[in-house]
N, C-alpha and C positions, 0 to 999 in steps of 0.2 A: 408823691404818690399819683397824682395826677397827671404826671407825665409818663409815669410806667403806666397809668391807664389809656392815656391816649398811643401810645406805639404798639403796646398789645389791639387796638384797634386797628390802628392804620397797619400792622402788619396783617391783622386776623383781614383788614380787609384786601389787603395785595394778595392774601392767600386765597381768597374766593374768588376772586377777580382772574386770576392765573388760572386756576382750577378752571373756571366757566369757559375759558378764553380755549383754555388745552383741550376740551371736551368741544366745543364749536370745531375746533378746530380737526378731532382725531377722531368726531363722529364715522357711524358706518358709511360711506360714499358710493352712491348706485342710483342706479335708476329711481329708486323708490324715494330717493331726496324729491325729485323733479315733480314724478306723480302729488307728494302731500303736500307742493308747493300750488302745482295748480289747481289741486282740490280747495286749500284753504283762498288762495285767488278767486273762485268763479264766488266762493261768500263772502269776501271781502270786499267787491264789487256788488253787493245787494243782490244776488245773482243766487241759486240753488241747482240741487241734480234733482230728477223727479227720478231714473231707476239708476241703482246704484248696484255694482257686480262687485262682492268679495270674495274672496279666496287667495290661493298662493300662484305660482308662475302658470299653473291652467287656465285661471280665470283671466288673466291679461293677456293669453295669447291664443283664446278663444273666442272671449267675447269682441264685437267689434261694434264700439258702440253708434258708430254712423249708420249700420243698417238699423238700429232699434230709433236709432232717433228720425231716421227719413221715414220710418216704416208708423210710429207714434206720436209724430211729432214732439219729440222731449228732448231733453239734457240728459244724455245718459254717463256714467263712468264706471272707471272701474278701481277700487282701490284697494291694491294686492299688493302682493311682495313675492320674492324666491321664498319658498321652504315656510312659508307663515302658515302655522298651525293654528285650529280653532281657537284658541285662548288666547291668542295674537290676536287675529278676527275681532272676537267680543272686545279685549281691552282698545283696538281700532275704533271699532263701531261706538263703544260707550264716549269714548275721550273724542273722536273728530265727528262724528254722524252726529251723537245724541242733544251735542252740544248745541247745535245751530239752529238759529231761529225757524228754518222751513226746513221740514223733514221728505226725504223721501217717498217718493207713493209706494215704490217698489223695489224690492233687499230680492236681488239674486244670488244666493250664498252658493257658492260652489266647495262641496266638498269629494274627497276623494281619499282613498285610503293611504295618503302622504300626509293629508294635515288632521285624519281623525287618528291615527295611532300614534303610538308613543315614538320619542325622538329613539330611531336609531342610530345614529351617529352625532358627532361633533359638529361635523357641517352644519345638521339640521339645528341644531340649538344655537351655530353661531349668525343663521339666517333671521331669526328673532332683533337681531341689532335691525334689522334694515327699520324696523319699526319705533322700540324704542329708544333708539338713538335720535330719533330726529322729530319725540314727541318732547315737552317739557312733563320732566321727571316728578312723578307721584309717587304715595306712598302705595299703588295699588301696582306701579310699573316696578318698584322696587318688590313690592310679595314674588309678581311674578318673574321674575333675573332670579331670583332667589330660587324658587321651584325649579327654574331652568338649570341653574345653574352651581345650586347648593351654596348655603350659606355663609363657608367660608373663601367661595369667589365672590361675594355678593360686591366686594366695592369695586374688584375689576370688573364685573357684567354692567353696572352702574354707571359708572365712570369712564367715558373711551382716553379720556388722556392716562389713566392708570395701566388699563391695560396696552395699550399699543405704548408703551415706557420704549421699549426695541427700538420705535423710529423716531424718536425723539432727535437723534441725528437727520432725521429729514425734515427739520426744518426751518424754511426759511422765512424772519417776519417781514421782511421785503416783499415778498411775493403771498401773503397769508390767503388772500382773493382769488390764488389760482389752487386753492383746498376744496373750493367749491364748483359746483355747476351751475350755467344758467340755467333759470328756472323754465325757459320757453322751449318746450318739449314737440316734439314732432306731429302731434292729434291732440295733444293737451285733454286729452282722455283716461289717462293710463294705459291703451292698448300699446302692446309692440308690435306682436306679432314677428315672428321667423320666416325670413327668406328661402332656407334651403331647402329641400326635398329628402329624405329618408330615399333609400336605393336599396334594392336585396342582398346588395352583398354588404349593407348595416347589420341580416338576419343572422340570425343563431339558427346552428344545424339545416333542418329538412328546408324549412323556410326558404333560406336562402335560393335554391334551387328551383325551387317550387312557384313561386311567385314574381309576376312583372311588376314593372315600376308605376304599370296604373293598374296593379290588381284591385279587384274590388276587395274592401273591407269585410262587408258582411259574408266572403268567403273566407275571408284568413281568418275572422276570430274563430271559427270552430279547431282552427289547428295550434291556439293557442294554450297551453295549460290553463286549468280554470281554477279562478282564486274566489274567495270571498271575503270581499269587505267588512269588516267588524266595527262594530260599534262599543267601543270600550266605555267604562264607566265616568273617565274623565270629560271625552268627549260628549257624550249621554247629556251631561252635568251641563255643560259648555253651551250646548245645542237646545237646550230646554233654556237656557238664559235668552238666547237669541229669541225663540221663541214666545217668552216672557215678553220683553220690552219690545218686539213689533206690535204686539198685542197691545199693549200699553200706550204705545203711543200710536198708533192706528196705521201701521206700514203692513204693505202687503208683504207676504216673504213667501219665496219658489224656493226651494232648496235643488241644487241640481248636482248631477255628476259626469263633468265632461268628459269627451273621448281623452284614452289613457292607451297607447298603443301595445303595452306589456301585460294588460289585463283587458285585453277586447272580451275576453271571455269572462270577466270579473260579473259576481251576482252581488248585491246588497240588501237579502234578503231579510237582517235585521232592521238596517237600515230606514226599509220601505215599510215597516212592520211600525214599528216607532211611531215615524212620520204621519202614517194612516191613524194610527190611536188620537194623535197628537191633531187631527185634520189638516195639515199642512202641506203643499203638494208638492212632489217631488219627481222628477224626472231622472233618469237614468239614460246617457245617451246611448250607450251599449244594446240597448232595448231595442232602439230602433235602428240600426243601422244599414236597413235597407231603404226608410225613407231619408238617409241623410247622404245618401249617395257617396259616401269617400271613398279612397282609394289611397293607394300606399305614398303614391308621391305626395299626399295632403297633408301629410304628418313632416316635418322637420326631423324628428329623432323618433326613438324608442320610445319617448313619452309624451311630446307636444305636439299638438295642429300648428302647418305652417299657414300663413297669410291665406294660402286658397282654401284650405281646410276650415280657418275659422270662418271667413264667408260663408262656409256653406254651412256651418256650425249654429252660425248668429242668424242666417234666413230661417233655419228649420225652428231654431227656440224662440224667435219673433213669433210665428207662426202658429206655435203652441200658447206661447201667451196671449195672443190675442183672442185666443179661442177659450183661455180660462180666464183672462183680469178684463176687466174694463177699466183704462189710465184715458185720467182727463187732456193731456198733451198741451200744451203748448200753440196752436199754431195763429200765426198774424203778432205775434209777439216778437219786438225787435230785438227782443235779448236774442231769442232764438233762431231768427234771421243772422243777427251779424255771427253765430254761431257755427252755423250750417256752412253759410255762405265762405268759409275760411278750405271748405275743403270742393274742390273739382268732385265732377261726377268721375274723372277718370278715375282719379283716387277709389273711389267706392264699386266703380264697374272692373274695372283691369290693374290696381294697383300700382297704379304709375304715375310719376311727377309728371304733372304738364310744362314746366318752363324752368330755366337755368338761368344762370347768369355766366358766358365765353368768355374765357379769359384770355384765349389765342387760339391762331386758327393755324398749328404748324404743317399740316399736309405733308403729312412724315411717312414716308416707307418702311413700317416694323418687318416685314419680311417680301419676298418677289410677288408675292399674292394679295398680301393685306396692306391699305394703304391708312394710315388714322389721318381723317380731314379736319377734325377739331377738338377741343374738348374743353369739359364744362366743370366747374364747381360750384357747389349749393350748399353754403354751410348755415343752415339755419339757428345752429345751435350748438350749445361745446358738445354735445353728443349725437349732433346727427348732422353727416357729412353726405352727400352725394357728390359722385366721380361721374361724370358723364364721356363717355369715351362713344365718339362719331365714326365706327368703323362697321361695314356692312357685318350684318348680324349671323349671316349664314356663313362665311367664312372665316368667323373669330370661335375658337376651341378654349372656352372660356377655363375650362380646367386647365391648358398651359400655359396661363396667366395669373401672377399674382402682384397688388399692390402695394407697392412700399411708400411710405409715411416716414419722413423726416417730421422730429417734432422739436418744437422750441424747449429748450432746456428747463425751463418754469414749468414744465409739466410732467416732471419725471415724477412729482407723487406718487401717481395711476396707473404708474407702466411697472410690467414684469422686471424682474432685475434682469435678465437676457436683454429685452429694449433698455434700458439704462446704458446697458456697455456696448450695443450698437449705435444707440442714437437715435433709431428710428425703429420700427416693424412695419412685419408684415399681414396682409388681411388677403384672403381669397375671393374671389367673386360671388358676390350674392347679389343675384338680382332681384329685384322687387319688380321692375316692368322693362318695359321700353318705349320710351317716346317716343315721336316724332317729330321731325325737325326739318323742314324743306323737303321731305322724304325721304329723308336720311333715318337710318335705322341708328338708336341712342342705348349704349348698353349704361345700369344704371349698379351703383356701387353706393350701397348704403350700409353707415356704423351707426350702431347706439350705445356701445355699453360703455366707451372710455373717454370722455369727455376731454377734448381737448383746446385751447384758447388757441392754440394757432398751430398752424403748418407750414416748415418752411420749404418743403419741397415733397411735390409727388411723382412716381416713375412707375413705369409702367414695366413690369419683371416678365419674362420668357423661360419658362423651364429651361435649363438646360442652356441657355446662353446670354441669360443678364440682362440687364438693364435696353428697352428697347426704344426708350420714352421717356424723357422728363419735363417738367415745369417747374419753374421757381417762383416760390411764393414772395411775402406772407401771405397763407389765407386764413385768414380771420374772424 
């Protein structure tokens, strides 16, 4: 009897042990690993945020937390996700915020009418992993899988090694290390921020026509259909909790709602109605957007501010907060010194890496006119690579170029099945800035979303006639 007790153990415990191991292993994988790694880092280090930005993918590629923190002196972050909905938010805020020893002074909660209304689609409910997947599982993280996801999905929403059962063929326990990413993120902020520009021929109908690529904003929203933001009862509910526990535990809380490019003409007149009963202050940046100066190229897509857009995004809501909070900052504090000091002014003024690491200098003839004199790679992280290509800047037609990535076969996890059967993809040029370099004009090629351990070769692609350029790696 005792030995059928002891193997029903030691099986019940190989069976947990697997389970734990397959769920580590088949978690949701993105960005948002990296973000709750460096958040739970800066307190694991006796360290704190003093203003903290929530929301879904606006809040991360809005806010930028270097102007609040040169402008404050503080630690600021942002801790978001794709498609995270207010009840996401709160079970965030309760389980990683409320827990820690030093709280923040300041909760900028962004919402918008993507994470206050109910899930329209699949995507959005399966955007919910990015969070808890990568919290330890509670009986309050299992209520909510359960509302998301109804009851009798509860042990796939629950469980990622259940649900992803399909790729159980992919994997290999050899290589279990490359299931994850490094945790050393590019701002260790949470910011991303988007490289590219929206262009009118992005627009729908009259638009298109109608507007240039640095129209002003505060003329386009009036040509936009006008929506109004609702305040449903869930959220209501959701939003008055938030509101609770800032209270409670003494955080100041802004409520805000950032530029949305498909609703410039968006009102939240419940919204701001609520908020005012509730005394809580709340902004709308729709409101203002003659003092916030943007223009069509500052948006990325239809719905997000790119990199220039959120600069101008984060001076204008500095600028309001200073005028309604008073934060005690930080300054002469060496936490916040070796903090600051991690990022160039260029970074914060022009968005640009100041230095690289050459890995050869080929002085190669891509065509009779353009000559590439060197090039550069910066891989600071498995998600964040720079290509630095040293070709004068005025003569390189950066749309008839794109970059192909050979990747080491240990990293097909993460890749499309299309990259699987080639081996490699491809990415198009997004620039983030240009350096300088002996005076040499530096075009600059930055990834964040696919993390990769190494590369064994990059090339440089020509529309329309192939391969103009290569380097052999590894780079690492």
């Amino acid at each position: 009897m005792q030995r059928l007790i002891l193997k029903i153990a030691v099986l019940g415990a190989l069976f947990v042990a697997a389970l734990l191991l397959g769920n580590w292993y088949f978690k949701d994988k993105n960005i948002h690993v990296k973000r709750m790694e460096d958040f739970r880092e800066i307190h694991r280090s006796n360290d704190s945020v003093d203003i903290l930005f929530m929301g879904n993918s606006h809040a991360y590629n809005t806010f930028f937390p270097l102007i609040f923190d040169r402008k404050f002196k503080t630690k600021s972050f942002v801790l978001a996700s794709g498609a995270q909905k207010l009840e996401t938010s709160l079970y965030l805020f309760e389980k990683e915020v409320l827990s820690r020893k030093k709280l923040p002074e300041l909760l900028v909660l962004e919402v918008n009418h993507m994470n206050l209304e109910g899930y329209k689609n699949d995507n959005q409910k399966l955007g919910q992993y990015q969070v808890y997947d990568n919290s330890s599982l509670d009986l309050q993280a299992i209520e909510n899988l359960g509302n998301i996801f109804g009851r009798k999905n509860l042990v796939a929403s629950t469980f990622p090694v259940v649900r992803n059962h399909n790729n159980w063929t992919e994997v290999n326990p050899f290589n279990a290390s490359y299931a994850f990413t490094n945790v050393n993120s590019y701002y260790k902020n949470g910011f991303v921020g988007f490289q590219r520009e929206l262009k009118p021929n992005n627009l729908d109908g009259s638009l298109r026509s109608e507007i240039s690529n640095d129209g002003k904003i505060e003329l386009i929203a009036p040509k936009i259909p006008p929506y109004e933001i609702t305040l449903p009862p869930a959220a209501k509910r959701d939003l008055s909790e938030f509101i609770r526990l800032c209270k409670q535990h003494n955080i100041k809380l802004l409520v805000v709602t950032a530029p949305y490019f498909q609703i410039l003409n968006g009102k939240s007149s419940e919204l701001a109605s609520f908020l005012e009963q509730e005394e809580v202050s709340y902004l709308n940046f729709t409101d203002s957007l003659s003092s916030l100066n943007l223009r069509l190229n500052d948006f990325a897509n239809k719905g997000h501010l790119n990199f220039k857009g959120a600069k101008k995004a984060s001076n204008w809501l500095a600028a309001q907060i200073e005028n309604s909070f008073e934060l005690a900052g930080r300054e002469g504090s060496d936490t916040y010194e070796q903090y600051i000091n991690r990022y160039s002014q260029t970074v914060l003024n022009s968005g640009s890496l100041s230095a690289c690491d050459y890995y050869n200098e080929p002085n190669h003839q891509i065509d009779p006119n353009r000559k590439l004199n060197s090039i550069g790679i910066l891989k600071e992280s498995d998600d964040h690579i720079a290509v630095f290509f040293d070709i004068s800047y005025q003569a390189f037609q950066r749309d008839n170029y794109r970059v192909r990535f050979t990747y080491n076969k240990k990293d097909r996890f993460y890749l499309s099945e299309r990259a699987k059967k080639l081996g490699s993809f491809e990415e198009n040029f997004e620039i983030q800035g240009i350096a300088k370099r002996q005076g040499d004009r530096i075009l600059l090629l930055q990834r964040n979303y696919v993390p990769l351990k190494s590369i064994s070769k990059i090339e440089l692609i020509q529309k329309g006639k192939g391969p103009v350029f290569s380097i052999n790696g590894p780079f690492e």
